[in-house]
Legacy VTK file of the C-alpha trace (Angstrom):
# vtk DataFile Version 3.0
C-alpha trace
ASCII
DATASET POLYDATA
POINTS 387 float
0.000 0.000 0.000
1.226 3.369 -1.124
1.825 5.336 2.623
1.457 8.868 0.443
-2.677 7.679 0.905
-3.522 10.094 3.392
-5.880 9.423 6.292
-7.967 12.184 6.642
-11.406 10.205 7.534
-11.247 11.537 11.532
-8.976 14.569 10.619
-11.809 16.928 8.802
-15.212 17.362 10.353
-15.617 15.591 13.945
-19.508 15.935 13.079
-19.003 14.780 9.432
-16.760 11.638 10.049
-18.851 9.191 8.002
-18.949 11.383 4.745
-15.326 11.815 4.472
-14.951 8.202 5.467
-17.038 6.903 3.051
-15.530 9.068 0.633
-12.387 7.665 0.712
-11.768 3.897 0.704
-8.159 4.038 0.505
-5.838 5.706 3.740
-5.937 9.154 3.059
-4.501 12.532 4.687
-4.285 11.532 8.149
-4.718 12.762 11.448
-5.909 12.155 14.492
-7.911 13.549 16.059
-11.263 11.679 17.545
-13.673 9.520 16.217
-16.830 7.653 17.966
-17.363 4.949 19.652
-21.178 4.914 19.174
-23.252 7.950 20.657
-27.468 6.744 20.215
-28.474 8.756 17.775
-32.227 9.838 18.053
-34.606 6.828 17.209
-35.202 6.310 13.494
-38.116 5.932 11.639
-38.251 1.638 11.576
-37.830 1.324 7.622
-37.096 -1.985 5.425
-33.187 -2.688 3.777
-31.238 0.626 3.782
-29.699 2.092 0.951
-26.097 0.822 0.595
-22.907 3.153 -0.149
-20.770 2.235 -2.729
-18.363 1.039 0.380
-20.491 -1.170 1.875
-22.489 1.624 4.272
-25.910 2.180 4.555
-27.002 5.606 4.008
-28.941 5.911 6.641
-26.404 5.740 9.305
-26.731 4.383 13.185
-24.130 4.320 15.812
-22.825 0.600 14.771
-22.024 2.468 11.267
-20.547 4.979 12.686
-18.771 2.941 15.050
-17.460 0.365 11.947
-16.248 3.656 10.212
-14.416 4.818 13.239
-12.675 1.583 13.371
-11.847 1.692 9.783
-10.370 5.381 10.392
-8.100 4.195 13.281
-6.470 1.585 11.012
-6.098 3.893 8.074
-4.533 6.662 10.468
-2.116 3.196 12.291
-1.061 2.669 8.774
-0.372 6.349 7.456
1.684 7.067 11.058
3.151 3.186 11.254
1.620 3.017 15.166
2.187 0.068 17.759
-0.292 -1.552 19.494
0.027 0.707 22.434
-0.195 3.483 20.298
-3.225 1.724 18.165
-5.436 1.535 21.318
-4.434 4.939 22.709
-5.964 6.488 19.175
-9.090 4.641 19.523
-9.745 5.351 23.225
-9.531 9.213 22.291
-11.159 8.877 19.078
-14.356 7.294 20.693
-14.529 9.698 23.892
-14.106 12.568 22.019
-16.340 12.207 19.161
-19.156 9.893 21.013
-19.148 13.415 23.476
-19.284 15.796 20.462
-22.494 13.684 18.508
-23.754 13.962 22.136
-23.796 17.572 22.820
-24.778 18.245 19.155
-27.438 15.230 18.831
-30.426 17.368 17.598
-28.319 18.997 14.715
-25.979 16.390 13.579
-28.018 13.053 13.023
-29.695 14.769 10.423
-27.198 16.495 8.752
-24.958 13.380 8.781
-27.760 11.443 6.573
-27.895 14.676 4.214
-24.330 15.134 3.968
-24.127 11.391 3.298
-26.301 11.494 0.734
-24.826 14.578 -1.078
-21.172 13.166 -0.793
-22.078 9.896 -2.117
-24.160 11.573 -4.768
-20.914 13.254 -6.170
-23.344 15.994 -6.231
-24.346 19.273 -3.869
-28.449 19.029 -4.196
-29.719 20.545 -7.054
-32.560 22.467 -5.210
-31.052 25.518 -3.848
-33.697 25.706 -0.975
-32.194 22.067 0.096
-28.625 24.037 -0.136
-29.513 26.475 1.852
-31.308 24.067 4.724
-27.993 22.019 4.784
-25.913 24.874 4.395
-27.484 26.759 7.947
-27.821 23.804 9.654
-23.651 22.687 8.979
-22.092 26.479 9.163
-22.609 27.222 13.409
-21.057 23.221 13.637
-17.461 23.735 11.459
-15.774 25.755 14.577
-17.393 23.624 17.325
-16.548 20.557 14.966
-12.734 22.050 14.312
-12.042 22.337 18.408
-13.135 19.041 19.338
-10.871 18.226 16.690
-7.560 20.184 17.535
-8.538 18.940 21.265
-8.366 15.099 20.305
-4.837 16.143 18.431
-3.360 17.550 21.483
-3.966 15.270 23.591
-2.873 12.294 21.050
0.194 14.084 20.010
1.745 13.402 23.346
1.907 9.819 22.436
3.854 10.317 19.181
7.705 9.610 18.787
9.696 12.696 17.323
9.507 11.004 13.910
5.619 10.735 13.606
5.301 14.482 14.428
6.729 15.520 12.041
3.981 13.747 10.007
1.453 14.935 12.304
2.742 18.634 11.911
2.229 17.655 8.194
-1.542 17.045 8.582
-2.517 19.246 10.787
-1.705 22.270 8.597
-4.076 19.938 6.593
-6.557 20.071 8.480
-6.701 23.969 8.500
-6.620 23.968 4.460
-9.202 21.821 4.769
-11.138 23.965 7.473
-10.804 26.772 4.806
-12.509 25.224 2.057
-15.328 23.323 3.794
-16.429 26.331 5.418
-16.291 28.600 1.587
-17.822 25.577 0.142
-20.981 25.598 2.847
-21.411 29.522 3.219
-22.031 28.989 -0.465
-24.627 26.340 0.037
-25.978 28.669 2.934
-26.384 30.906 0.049
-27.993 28.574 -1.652
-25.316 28.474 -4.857
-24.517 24.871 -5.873
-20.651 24.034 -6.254
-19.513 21.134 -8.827
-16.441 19.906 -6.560
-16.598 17.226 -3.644
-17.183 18.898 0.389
-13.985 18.483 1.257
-10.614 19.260 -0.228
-8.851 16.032 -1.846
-5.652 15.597 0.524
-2.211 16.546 -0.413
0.273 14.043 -2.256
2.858 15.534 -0.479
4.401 14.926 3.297
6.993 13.052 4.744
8.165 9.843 4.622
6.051 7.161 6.954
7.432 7.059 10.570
9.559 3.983 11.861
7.652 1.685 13.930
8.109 2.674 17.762
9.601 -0.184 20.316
6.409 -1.465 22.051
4.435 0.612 24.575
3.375 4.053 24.558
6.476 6.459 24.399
6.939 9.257 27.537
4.147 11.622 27.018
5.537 14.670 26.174
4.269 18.072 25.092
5.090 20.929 23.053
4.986 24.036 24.355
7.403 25.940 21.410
9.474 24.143 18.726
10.785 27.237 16.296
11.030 24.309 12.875
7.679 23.355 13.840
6.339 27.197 13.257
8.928 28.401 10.514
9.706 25.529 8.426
6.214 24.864 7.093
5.352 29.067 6.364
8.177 29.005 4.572
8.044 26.220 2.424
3.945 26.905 1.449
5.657 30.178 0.748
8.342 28.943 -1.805
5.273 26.812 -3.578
2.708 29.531 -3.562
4.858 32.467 -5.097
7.125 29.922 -7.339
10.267 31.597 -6.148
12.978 31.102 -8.556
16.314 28.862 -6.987
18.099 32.036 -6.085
14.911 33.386 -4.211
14.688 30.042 -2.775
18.134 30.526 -0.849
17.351 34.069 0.223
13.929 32.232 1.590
15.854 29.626 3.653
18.453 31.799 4.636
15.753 33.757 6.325
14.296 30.659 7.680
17.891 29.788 8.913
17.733 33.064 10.569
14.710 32.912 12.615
15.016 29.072 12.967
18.311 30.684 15.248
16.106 32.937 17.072
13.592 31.084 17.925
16.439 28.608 19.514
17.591 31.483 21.503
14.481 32.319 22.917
13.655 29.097 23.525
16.562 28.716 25.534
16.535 31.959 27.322
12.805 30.806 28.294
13.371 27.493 29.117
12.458 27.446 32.619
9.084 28.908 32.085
8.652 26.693 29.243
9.496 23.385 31.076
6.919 24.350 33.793
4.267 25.320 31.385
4.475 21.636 29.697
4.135 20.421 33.178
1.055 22.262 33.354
-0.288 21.711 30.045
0.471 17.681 30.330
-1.502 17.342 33.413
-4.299 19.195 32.126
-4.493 16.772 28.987
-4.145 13.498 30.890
-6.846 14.861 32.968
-9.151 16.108 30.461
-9.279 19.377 32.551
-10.285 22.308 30.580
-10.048 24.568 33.091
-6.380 23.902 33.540
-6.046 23.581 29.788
-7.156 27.459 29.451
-5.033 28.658 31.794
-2.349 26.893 30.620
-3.254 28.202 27.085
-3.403 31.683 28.528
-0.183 31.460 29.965
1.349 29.918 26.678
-0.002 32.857 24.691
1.616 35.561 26.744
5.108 33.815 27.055
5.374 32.919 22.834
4.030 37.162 22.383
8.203 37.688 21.558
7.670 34.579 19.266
5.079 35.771 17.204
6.376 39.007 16.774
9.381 36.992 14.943
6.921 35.385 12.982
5.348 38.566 11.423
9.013 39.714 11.096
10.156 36.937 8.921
6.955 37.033 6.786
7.403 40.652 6.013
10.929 39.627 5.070
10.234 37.021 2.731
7.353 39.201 0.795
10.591 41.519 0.568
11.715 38.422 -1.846
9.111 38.973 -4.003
8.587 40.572 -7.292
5.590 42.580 -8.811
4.994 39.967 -11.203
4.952 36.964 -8.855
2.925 39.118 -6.148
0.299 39.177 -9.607
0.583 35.796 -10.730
0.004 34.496 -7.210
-3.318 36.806 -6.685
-4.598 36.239 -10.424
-4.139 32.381 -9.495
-6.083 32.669 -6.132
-8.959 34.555 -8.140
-9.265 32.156 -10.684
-9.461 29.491 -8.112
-12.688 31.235 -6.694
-14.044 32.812 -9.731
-13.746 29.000 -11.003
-15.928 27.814 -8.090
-18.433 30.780 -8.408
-18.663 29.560 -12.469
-19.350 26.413 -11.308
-22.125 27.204 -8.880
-23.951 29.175 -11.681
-23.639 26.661 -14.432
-26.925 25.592 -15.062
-27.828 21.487 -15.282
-27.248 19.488 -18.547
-30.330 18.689 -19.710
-30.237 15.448 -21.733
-32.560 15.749 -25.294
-34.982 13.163 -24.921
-34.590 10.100 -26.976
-35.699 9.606 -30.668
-38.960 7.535 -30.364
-38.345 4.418 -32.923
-41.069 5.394 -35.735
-44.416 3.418 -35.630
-45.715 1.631 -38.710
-48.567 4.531 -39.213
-45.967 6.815 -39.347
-44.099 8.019 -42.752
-40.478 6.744 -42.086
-42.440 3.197 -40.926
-44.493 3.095 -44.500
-40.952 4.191 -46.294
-38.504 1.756 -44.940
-41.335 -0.894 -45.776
-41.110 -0.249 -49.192
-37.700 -0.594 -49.328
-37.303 -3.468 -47.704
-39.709 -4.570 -49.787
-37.691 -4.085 -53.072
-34.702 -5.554 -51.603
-36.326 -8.996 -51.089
-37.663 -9.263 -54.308
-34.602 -8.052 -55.683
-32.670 -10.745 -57.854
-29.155 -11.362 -57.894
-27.195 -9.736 -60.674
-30.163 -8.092 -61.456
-30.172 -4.647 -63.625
LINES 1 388
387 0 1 2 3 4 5 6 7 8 9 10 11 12 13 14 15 16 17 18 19 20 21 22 23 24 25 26 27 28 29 30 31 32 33 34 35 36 37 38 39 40 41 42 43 44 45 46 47 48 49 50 51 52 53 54 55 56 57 58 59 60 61 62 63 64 65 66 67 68 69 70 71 72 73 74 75 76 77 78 79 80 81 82 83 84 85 86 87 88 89 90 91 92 93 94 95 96 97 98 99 100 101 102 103 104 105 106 107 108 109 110 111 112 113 114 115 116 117 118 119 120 121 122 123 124 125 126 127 128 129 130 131 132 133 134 135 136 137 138 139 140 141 142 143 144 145 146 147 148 149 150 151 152 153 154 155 156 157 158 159 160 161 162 163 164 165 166 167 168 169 170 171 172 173 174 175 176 177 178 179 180 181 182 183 184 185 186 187 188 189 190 191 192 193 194 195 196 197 198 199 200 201 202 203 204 205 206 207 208 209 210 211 212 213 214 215 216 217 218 219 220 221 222 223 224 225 226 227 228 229 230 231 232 233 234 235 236 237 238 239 240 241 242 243 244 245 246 247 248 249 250 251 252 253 254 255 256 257 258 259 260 261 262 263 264 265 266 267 268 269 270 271 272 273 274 275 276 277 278 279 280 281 282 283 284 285 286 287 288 289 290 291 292 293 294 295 296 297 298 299 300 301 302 303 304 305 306 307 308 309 310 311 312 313 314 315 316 317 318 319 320 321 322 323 324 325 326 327 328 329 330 331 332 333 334 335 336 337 338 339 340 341 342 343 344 345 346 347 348 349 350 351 352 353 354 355 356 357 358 359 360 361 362 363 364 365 366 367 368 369 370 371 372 373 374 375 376 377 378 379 380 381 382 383 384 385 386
Protein backbone atom coordinates (compact mmCIF):
# COMPACT_ATOMS: atom_id res chain seq x y z
CA UNK A 1 0.00 0.00 0.00
CA UNK A 2 1.23 3.37 -1.12
CA UNK A 3 1.83 5.34 2.62
CA UNK A 4 1.46 8.87 0.44
CA UNK A 5 -2.68 7.68 0.91
CA UNK A 6 -3.52 10.09 3.39
CA UNK A 7 -5.88 9.42 6.29
CA UNK A 8 -7.97 12.18 6.64
CA UNK A 9 -11.41 10.21 7.53
CA UNK A 10 -11.25 11.54 11.53
CA UNK A 11 -8.98 14.57 10.62
CA UNK A 12 -11.81 16.93 8.80
CA UNK A 13 -15.21 17.36 10.35
CA UNK A 14 -15.62 15.59 13.95
CA UNK A 15 -19.51 15.94 13.08
CA UNK A 16 -19.00 14.78 9.43
CA UNK A 17 -16.76 11.64 10.05
CA UNK A 18 -18.85 9.19 8.00
CA UNK A 19 -18.95 11.38 4.74
CA UNK A 20 -15.33 11.82 4.47
CA UNK A 21 -14.95 8.20 5.47
CA UNK A 22 -17.04 6.90 3.05
CA UNK A 23 -15.53 9.07 0.63
CA UNK A 24 -12.39 7.67 0.71
CA UNK A 25 -11.77 3.90 0.70
CA UNK A 26 -8.16 4.04 0.50
CA UNK A 27 -5.84 5.71 3.74
CA UNK A 28 -5.94 9.15 3.06
CA UNK A 29 -4.50 12.53 4.69
CA UNK A 30 -4.28 11.53 8.15
CA UNK A 31 -4.72 12.76 11.45
CA UNK A 32 -5.91 12.16 14.49
CA UNK A 33 -7.91 13.55 16.06
CA UNK A 34 -11.26 11.68 17.55
CA UNK A 35 -13.67 9.52 16.22
CA UNK A 36 -16.83 7.65 17.97
CA UNK A 37 -17.36 4.95 19.65
CA UNK A 38 -21.18 4.91 19.17
CA UNK A 39 -23.25 7.95 20.66
CA UNK A 40 -27.47 6.74 20.22
CA UNK A 41 -28.47 8.76 17.78
CA UNK A 42 -32.23 9.84 18.05
CA UNK A 43 -34.61 6.83 17.21
CA UNK A 44 -35.20 6.31 13.49
CA UNK A 45 -38.12 5.93 11.64
CA UNK A 46 -38.25 1.64 11.58
CA UNK A 47 -37.83 1.32 7.62
CA UNK A 48 -37.10 -1.98 5.42
CA UNK A 49 -33.19 -2.69 3.78
CA UNK A 50 -31.24 0.63 3.78
CA UNK A 51 -29.70 2.09 0.95
CA UNK A 52 -26.10 0.82 0.59
CA UNK A 53 -22.91 3.15 -0.15
CA UNK A 54 -20.77 2.24 -2.73
CA UNK A 55 -18.36 1.04 0.38
CA UNK A 56 -20.49 -1.17 1.87
CA UNK A 57 -22.49 1.62 4.27
CA UNK A 58 -25.91 2.18 4.55
CA UNK A 59 -27.00 5.61 4.01
CA UNK A 60 -28.94 5.91 6.64
CA UNK A 61 -26.40 5.74 9.31
CA UNK A 62 -26.73 4.38 13.19
CA UNK A 63 -24.13 4.32 15.81
CA UNK A 64 -22.83 0.60 14.77
CA UNK A 65 -22.02 2.47 11.27
CA UNK A 66 -20.55 4.98 12.69
CA UNK A 67 -18.77 2.94 15.05
CA UNK A 68 -17.46 0.37 11.95
CA UNK A 69 -16.25 3.66 10.21
CA UNK A 70 -14.42 4.82 13.24
CA UNK A 71 -12.68 1.58 13.37
CA UNK A 72 -11.85 1.69 9.78
CA UNK A 73 -10.37 5.38 10.39
CA UNK A 74 -8.10 4.19 13.28
CA UNK A 75 -6.47 1.58 11.01
CA UNK A 76 -6.10 3.89 8.07
CA UNK A 77 -4.53 6.66 10.47
CA UNK A 78 -2.12 3.20 12.29
CA UNK A 79 -1.06 2.67 8.77
CA UNK A 80 -0.37 6.35 7.46
CA UNK A 81 1.68 7.07 11.06
CA UNK A 82 3.15 3.19 11.25
CA UNK A 83 1.62 3.02 15.17
CA UNK A 84 2.19 0.07 17.76
CA UNK A 85 -0.29 -1.55 19.49
CA UNK A 86 0.03 0.71 22.43
CA UNK A 87 -0.20 3.48 20.30
CA UNK A 88 -3.22 1.72 18.17
CA UNK A 89 -5.44 1.53 21.32
CA UNK A 90 -4.43 4.94 22.71
CA UNK A 91 -5.96 6.49 19.18
CA UNK A 92 -9.09 4.64 19.52
CA UNK A 93 -9.75 5.35 23.23
CA UNK A 94 -9.53 9.21 22.29
CA UNK A 95 -11.16 8.88 19.08
CA UNK A 96 -14.36 7.29 20.69
CA UNK A 97 -14.53 9.70 23.89
CA UNK A 98 -14.11 12.57 22.02
CA UNK A 99 -16.34 12.21 19.16
CA UNK A 100 -19.16 9.89 21.01
CA UNK A 101 -19.15 13.41 23.48
CA UNK A 102 -19.28 15.80 20.46
CA UNK A 103 -22.49 13.68 18.51
CA UNK A 104 -23.75 13.96 22.14
CA UNK A 105 -23.80 17.57 22.82
CA UNK A 106 -24.78 18.24 19.15
CA UNK A 107 -27.44 15.23 18.83
CA UNK A 108 -30.43 17.37 17.60
CA UNK A 109 -28.32 19.00 14.71
CA UNK A 110 -25.98 16.39 13.58
CA UNK A 111 -28.02 13.05 13.02
CA UNK A 112 -29.69 14.77 10.42
CA UNK A 113 -27.20 16.50 8.75
CA UNK A 114 -24.96 13.38 8.78
CA UNK A 115 -27.76 11.44 6.57
CA UNK A 116 -27.89 14.68 4.21
CA UNK A 117 -24.33 15.13 3.97
CA UNK A 118 -24.13 11.39 3.30
CA UNK A 119 -26.30 11.49 0.73
CA UNK A 120 -24.83 14.58 -1.08
CA UNK A 121 -21.17 13.17 -0.79
CA UNK A 122 -22.08 9.90 -2.12
CA UNK A 123 -24.16 11.57 -4.77
CA UNK A 124 -20.91 13.25 -6.17
CA UNK A 125 -23.34 15.99 -6.23
CA UNK A 126 -24.35 19.27 -3.87
CA UNK A 127 -28.45 19.03 -4.20
CA UNK A 128 -29.72 20.54 -7.05
CA UNK A 129 -32.56 22.47 -5.21
CA UNK A 130 -31.05 25.52 -3.85
CA UNK A 131 -33.70 25.71 -0.97
CA UNK A 132 -32.19 22.07 0.10
CA UNK A 133 -28.62 24.04 -0.14
CA UNK A 134 -29.51 26.47 1.85
CA UNK A 135 -31.31 24.07 4.72
CA UNK A 136 -27.99 22.02 4.78
CA UNK A 137 -25.91 24.87 4.40
CA UNK A 138 -27.48 26.76 7.95
CA UNK A 139 -27.82 23.80 9.65
CA UNK A 140 -23.65 22.69 8.98
CA UNK A 141 -22.09 26.48 9.16
CA UNK A 142 -22.61 27.22 13.41
CA UNK A 143 -21.06 23.22 13.64
CA UNK A 144 -17.46 23.74 11.46
CA UNK A 145 -15.77 25.76 14.58
CA UNK A 146 -17.39 23.62 17.32
CA UNK A 147 -16.55 20.56 14.97
CA UNK A 148 -12.73 22.05 14.31
CA UNK A 149 -12.04 22.34 18.41
CA UNK A 150 -13.13 19.04 19.34
CA UNK A 151 -10.87 18.23 16.69
CA UNK A 152 -7.56 20.18 17.54
CA UNK A 153 -8.54 18.94 21.27
CA UNK A 154 -8.37 15.10 20.30
CA UNK A 155 -4.84 16.14 18.43
CA UNK A 156 -3.36 17.55 21.48
CA UNK A 157 -3.97 15.27 23.59
CA UNK A 158 -2.87 12.29 21.05
CA UNK A 159 0.19 14.08 20.01
CA UNK A 160 1.75 13.40 23.35
CA UNK A 161 1.91 9.82 22.44
CA UNK A 162 3.85 10.32 19.18
CA UNK A 163 7.70 9.61 18.79
CA UNK A 164 9.70 12.70 17.32
CA UNK A 165 9.51 11.00 13.91
CA UNK A 166 5.62 10.74 13.61
CA UNK A 167 5.30 14.48 14.43
CA UNK A 168 6.73 15.52 12.04
CA UNK A 169 3.98 13.75 10.01
CA UNK A 170 1.45 14.94 12.30
CA UNK A 171 2.74 18.63 11.91
CA UNK A 172 2.23 17.65 8.19
CA UNK A 173 -1.54 17.04 8.58
CA UNK A 174 -2.52 19.25 10.79
CA UNK A 175 -1.71 22.27 8.60
CA UNK A 176 -4.08 19.94 6.59
CA UNK A 177 -6.56 20.07 8.48
CA UNK A 178 -6.70 23.97 8.50
CA UNK A 179 -6.62 23.97 4.46
CA UNK A 180 -9.20 21.82 4.77
CA UNK A 181 -11.14 23.97 7.47
CA UNK A 182 -10.80 26.77 4.81
CA UNK A 183 -12.51 25.22 2.06
CA UNK A 184 -15.33 23.32 3.79
CA UNK A 185 -16.43 26.33 5.42
CA UNK A 186 -16.29 28.60 1.59
CA UNK A 187 -17.82 25.58 0.14
CA UNK A 188 -20.98 25.60 2.85
CA UNK A 189 -21.41 29.52 3.22
CA UNK A 190 -22.03 28.99 -0.47
CA UNK A 191 -24.63 26.34 0.04
CA UNK A 192 -25.98 28.67 2.93
CA UNK A 193 -26.38 30.91 0.05
CA UNK A 194 -27.99 28.57 -1.65
CA UNK A 195 -25.32 28.47 -4.86
CA UNK A 196 -24.52 24.87 -5.87
CA UNK A 197 -20.65 24.03 -6.25
CA UNK A 198 -19.51 21.13 -8.83
CA UNK A 199 -16.44 19.91 -6.56
CA UNK A 200 -16.60 17.23 -3.64
CA UNK A 201 -17.18 18.90 0.39
CA UNK A 202 -13.99 18.48 1.26
CA UNK A 203 -10.61 19.26 -0.23
CA UNK A 204 -8.85 16.03 -1.85
CA UNK A 205 -5.65 15.60 0.52
CA UNK A 206 -2.21 16.55 -0.41
CA UNK A 207 0.27 14.04 -2.26
CA UNK A 208 2.86 15.53 -0.48
CA UNK A 209 4.40 14.93 3.30
CA UNK A 210 6.99 13.05 4.74
CA UNK A 211 8.17 9.84 4.62
CA UNK A 212 6.05 7.16 6.95
CA UNK A 213 7.43 7.06 10.57
CA UNK A 214 9.56 3.98 11.86
CA UNK A 215 7.65 1.68 13.93
CA UNK A 216 8.11 2.67 17.76
CA UNK A 217 9.60 -0.18 20.32
CA UNK A 218 6.41 -1.46 22.05
CA UNK A 219 4.43 0.61 24.58
CA UNK A 220 3.37 4.05 24.56
CA UNK A 221 6.48 6.46 24.40
CA UNK A 222 6.94 9.26 27.54
CA UNK A 223 4.15 11.62 27.02
CA UNK A 224 5.54 14.67 26.17
CA UNK A 225 4.27 18.07 25.09
CA UNK A 226 5.09 20.93 23.05
CA UNK A 227 4.99 24.04 24.36
CA UNK A 228 7.40 25.94 21.41
CA UNK A 229 9.47 24.14 18.73
CA UNK A 230 10.79 27.24 16.30
CA UNK A 231 11.03 24.31 12.87
CA UNK A 232 7.68 23.35 13.84
CA UNK A 233 6.34 27.20 13.26
CA UNK A 234 8.93 28.40 10.51
CA UNK A 235 9.71 25.53 8.43
CA UNK A 236 6.21 24.86 7.09
CA UNK A 237 5.35 29.07 6.36
CA UNK A 238 8.18 29.00 4.57
CA UNK A 239 8.04 26.22 2.42
CA UNK A 240 3.95 26.91 1.45
CA UNK A 241 5.66 30.18 0.75
CA UNK A 242 8.34 28.94 -1.81
CA UNK A 243 5.27 26.81 -3.58
CA UNK A 244 2.71 29.53 -3.56
CA UNK A 245 4.86 32.47 -5.10
CA UNK A 246 7.12 29.92 -7.34
CA UNK A 247 10.27 31.60 -6.15
CA UNK A 248 12.98 31.10 -8.56
CA UNK A 249 16.31 28.86 -6.99
CA UNK A 250 18.10 32.04 -6.08
CA UNK A 251 14.91 33.39 -4.21
CA UNK A 252 14.69 30.04 -2.78
CA UNK A 253 18.13 30.53 -0.85
CA UNK A 254 17.35 34.07 0.22
CA UNK A 255 13.93 32.23 1.59
CA UNK A 256 15.85 29.63 3.65
CA UNK A 257 18.45 31.80 4.64
CA UNK A 258 15.75 33.76 6.32
CA UNK A 259 14.30 30.66 7.68
CA UNK A 260 17.89 29.79 8.91
CA UNK A 261 17.73 33.06 10.57
CA UNK A 262 14.71 32.91 12.62
CA UNK A 263 15.02 29.07 12.97
CA UNK A 264 18.31 30.68 15.25
CA UNK A 265 16.11 32.94 17.07
CA UNK A 266 13.59 31.08 17.92
CA UNK A 267 16.44 28.61 19.51
CA UNK A 268 17.59 31.48 21.50
CA UNK A 269 14.48 32.32 22.92
CA UNK A 270 13.66 29.10 23.53
CA UNK A 271 16.56 28.72 25.53
CA UNK A 272 16.53 31.96 27.32
CA UNK A 273 12.81 30.81 28.29
CA UNK A 274 13.37 27.49 29.12
CA UNK A 275 12.46 27.45 32.62
CA UNK A 276 9.08 28.91 32.09
CA UNK A 277 8.65 26.69 29.24
CA UNK A 278 9.50 23.39 31.08
CA UNK A 279 6.92 24.35 33.79
CA UNK A 280 4.27 25.32 31.39
CA UNK A 281 4.47 21.64 29.70
CA UNK A 282 4.13 20.42 33.18
CA UNK A 283 1.06 22.26 33.35
CA UNK A 284 -0.29 21.71 30.04
CA UNK A 285 0.47 17.68 30.33
CA UNK A 286 -1.50 17.34 33.41
CA UNK A 287 -4.30 19.19 32.13
CA UNK A 288 -4.49 16.77 28.99
CA UNK A 289 -4.15 13.50 30.89
CA UNK A 290 -6.85 14.86 32.97
CA UNK A 291 -9.15 16.11 30.46
CA UNK A 292 -9.28 19.38 32.55
CA UNK A 293 -10.28 22.31 30.58
CA UNK A 294 -10.05 24.57 33.09
CA UNK A 295 -6.38 23.90 33.54
CA UNK A 296 -6.05 23.58 29.79
CA UNK A 297 -7.16 27.46 29.45
CA UNK A 298 -5.03 28.66 31.79
CA UNK A 299 -2.35 26.89 30.62
CA UNK A 300 -3.25 28.20 27.09
CA UNK A 301 -3.40 31.68 28.53
CA UNK A 302 -0.18 31.46 29.96
CA UNK A 303 1.35 29.92 26.68
CA UNK A 304 0.00 32.86 24.69
CA UNK A 305 1.62 35.56 26.74
CA UNK A 306 5.11 33.82 27.06
CA UNK A 307 5.37 32.92 22.83
CA UNK A 308 4.03 37.16 22.38
CA UNK A 309 8.20 37.69 21.56
CA UNK A 310 7.67 34.58 19.27
CA UNK A 311 5.08 35.77 17.20
CA UNK A 312 6.38 39.01 16.77
CA UNK A 313 9.38 36.99 14.94
CA UNK A 314 6.92 35.39 12.98
CA UNK A 315 5.35 38.57 11.42
CA UNK A 316 9.01 39.71 11.10
CA UNK A 317 10.16 36.94 8.92
CA UNK A 318 6.95 37.03 6.79
CA UNK A 319 7.40 40.65 6.01
CA UNK A 320 10.93 39.63 5.07
CA UNK A 321 10.23 37.02 2.73
CA UNK A 322 7.35 39.20 0.79
CA UNK A 323 10.59 41.52 0.57
CA UNK A 324 11.72 38.42 -1.85
CA UNK A 325 9.11 38.97 -4.00
CA UNK A 326 8.59 40.57 -7.29
CA UNK A 327 5.59 42.58 -8.81
CA UNK A 328 4.99 39.97 -11.20
CA UNK A 329 4.95 36.96 -8.85
CA UNK A 330 2.93 39.12 -6.15
CA UNK A 331 0.30 39.18 -9.61
CA UNK A 332 0.58 35.80 -10.73
CA UNK A 333 0.00 34.50 -7.21
CA UNK A 334 -3.32 36.81 -6.69
CA UNK A 335 -4.60 36.24 -10.42
CA UNK A 336 -4.14 32.38 -9.50
CA UNK A 337 -6.08 32.67 -6.13
CA UNK A 338 -8.96 34.55 -8.14
CA UNK A 339 -9.26 32.16 -10.68
CA UNK A 340 -9.46 29.49 -8.11
CA UNK A 341 -12.69 31.24 -6.69
CA UNK A 342 -14.04 32.81 -9.73
CA UNK A 343 -13.75 29.00 -11.00
CA UNK A 344 -15.93 27.81 -8.09
CA UNK A 345 -18.43 30.78 -8.41
CA UNK A 346 -18.66 29.56 -12.47
CA UNK A 347 -19.35 26.41 -11.31
CA UNK A 348 -22.13 27.20 -8.88
CA UNK A 349 -23.95 29.17 -11.68
CA UNK A 350 -23.64 26.66 -14.43
CA UNK A 351 -26.93 25.59 -15.06
CA UNK A 352 -27.83 21.49 -15.28
CA UNK A 353 -27.25 19.49 -18.55
CA UNK A 354 -30.33 18.69 -19.71
CA UNK A 355 -30.24 15.45 -21.73
CA UNK A 356 -32.56 15.75 -25.29
CA UNK A 357 -34.98 13.16 -24.92
CA UNK A 358 -34.59 10.10 -26.98
CA UNK A 359 -35.70 9.61 -30.67
CA UNK A 360 -38.96 7.54 -30.36
CA UNK A 361 -38.35 4.42 -32.92
CA UNK A 362 -41.07 5.39 -35.74
CA UNK A 363 -44.42 3.42 -35.63
CA UNK A 364 -45.72 1.63 -38.71
CA UNK A 365 -48.57 4.53 -39.21
CA UNK A 366 -45.97 6.81 -39.35
CA UNK A 367 -44.10 8.02 -42.75
CA UNK A 368 -40.48 6.74 -42.09
CA UNK A 369 -42.44 3.20 -40.93
CA UNK A 370 -44.49 3.09 -44.50
CA UNK A 371 -40.95 4.19 -46.29
CA UNK A 372 -38.50 1.76 -44.94
CA UNK A 373 -41.33 -0.89 -45.78
CA UNK A 374 -41.11 -0.25 -49.19
CA UNK A 375 -37.70 -0.59 -49.33
CA UNK A 376 -37.30 -3.47 -47.70
CA UNK A 377 -39.71 -4.57 -49.79
CA UNK A 378 -37.69 -4.08 -53.07
CA UNK A 379 -34.70 -5.55 -51.60
CA UNK A 380 -36.33 -9.00 -51.09
CA UNK A 381 -37.66 -9.26 -54.31
CA UNK A 382 -34.60 -8.05 -55.68
CA UNK A 383 -32.67 -10.74 -57.85
CA UNK A 384 -29.15 -11.36 -57.89
CA UNK A 385 -27.20 -9.74 -60.67
CA UNK A 386 -30.16 -8.09 -61.46
CA UNK A 387 -30.17 -4.65 -63.62
Amino acid sequence: MNQKHHSRSAAILVAFVCVTALAQEKPKQGQTAPPPAAASPPPATPQTTPAASPTGFPLTPDAATIEKIMEQAARNIGLRYNLNQAQSEKTQEIMKREVNAFLKDHEAEVWPLIRDLMAAQLGAAPPSDPTELKRIGKGVKPLIQSAKDAILRGNDEWRMYLTPDQRKMHDFDLAEIDRGFEQINDQFSRWEKGESIEAPLFPPASAAGPQRPKKPSEGLPDAEVDVFEPRRLFDPTVEKFIRDYELDPAQVDSARSILAEFNTKGDDFKKANKDALAALAVDLKKALQDRNQGLKRTAESTRKKLLAPVFELFDQMNERLRGLLTTAQIDRYEAKKKAEKEGRLTAAKKPPVIAPPAAKPPTDASPEAKKEKIDAKGASEEKPGGG
